[in-house]
C-alpha positions in Angstrom: 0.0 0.0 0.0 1.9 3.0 -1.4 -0.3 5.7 -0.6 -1.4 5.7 3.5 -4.7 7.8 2.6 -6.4 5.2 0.9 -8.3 2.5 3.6 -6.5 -0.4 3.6 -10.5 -2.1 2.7 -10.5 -0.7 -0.4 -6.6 -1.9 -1.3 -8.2 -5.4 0.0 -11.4 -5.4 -2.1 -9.0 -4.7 -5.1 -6.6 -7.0 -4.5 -9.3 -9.9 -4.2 -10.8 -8.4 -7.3 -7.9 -8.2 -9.5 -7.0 -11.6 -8.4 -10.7 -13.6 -8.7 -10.8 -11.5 -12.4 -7.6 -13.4 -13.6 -8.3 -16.7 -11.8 -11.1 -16.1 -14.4 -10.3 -14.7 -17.1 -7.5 -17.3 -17.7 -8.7 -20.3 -16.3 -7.4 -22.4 -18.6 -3.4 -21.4 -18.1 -1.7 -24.1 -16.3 0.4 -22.1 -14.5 -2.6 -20.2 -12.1 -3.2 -23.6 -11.1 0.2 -23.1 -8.8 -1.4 -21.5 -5.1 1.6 -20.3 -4.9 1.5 -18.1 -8.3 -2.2 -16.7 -7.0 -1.2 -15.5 -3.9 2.0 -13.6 -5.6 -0.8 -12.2 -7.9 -2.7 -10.8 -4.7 0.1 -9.7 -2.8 1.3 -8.0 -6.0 -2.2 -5.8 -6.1 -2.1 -5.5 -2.1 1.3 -4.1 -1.9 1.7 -2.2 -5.1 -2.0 -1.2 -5.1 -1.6 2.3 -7.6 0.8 0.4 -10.3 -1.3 -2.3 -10.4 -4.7 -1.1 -11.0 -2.8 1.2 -13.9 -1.4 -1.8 -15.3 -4.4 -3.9 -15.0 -6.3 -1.5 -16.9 -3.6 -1.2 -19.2 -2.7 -4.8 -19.8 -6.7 -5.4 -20.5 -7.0 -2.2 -22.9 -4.3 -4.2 -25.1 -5.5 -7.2 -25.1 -9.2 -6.1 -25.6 -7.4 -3.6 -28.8 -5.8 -6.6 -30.2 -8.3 -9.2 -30.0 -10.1 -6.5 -32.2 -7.8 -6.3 -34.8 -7.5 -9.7 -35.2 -11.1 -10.3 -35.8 
C-alpha cells in the first residue's frame, strides 16, 4: 500500500478483485493452477495497489485492442 490515505479495505477489495478476475479470465493457463502463483498475484495488487490497478487497466486495454484487430 503505497499511498497511507487510501483505507487499507479498499486496497483489499481490489486486490481480491484483480485476483478472482484473472483466476477467471484465464482459467485455462496451467500455471494459475500453482497456489503459490495466485497468492503472488494478490500480494502484488495488495502491496503495489496504484501500479497495479494502472497496469491492469492497461494490460486489459491491449488485449481487448488486439483481440479486435484480429477479428
Amino acid at each position: 500500500m503505497a499511498v497511507a490515505i487510501i483505507p487499507w479495505w479498499v486496497v483489499l477489495i481490489w486486490a481480491v478483485f484483480a485476483t478472482l478476475f484473472y483466476l477467471f479470465r484465464y482459467r485455462d493457463v496451467e500455471s494459475l493452477r500453482n497456489p503459490f502463483i495466485i497468492l503472488g498475484i494478490f500480494a502484488v495488487h495488495m502491496f503495489f495497489f496504484a501500479w497495479s490497478a494502472i497496469l491492469f487497466i492497461l494490460f486489459e486495454f491491449i488485449r481487448s485492442k488486439m483481440k479486435k484487430k484480429a477479428d
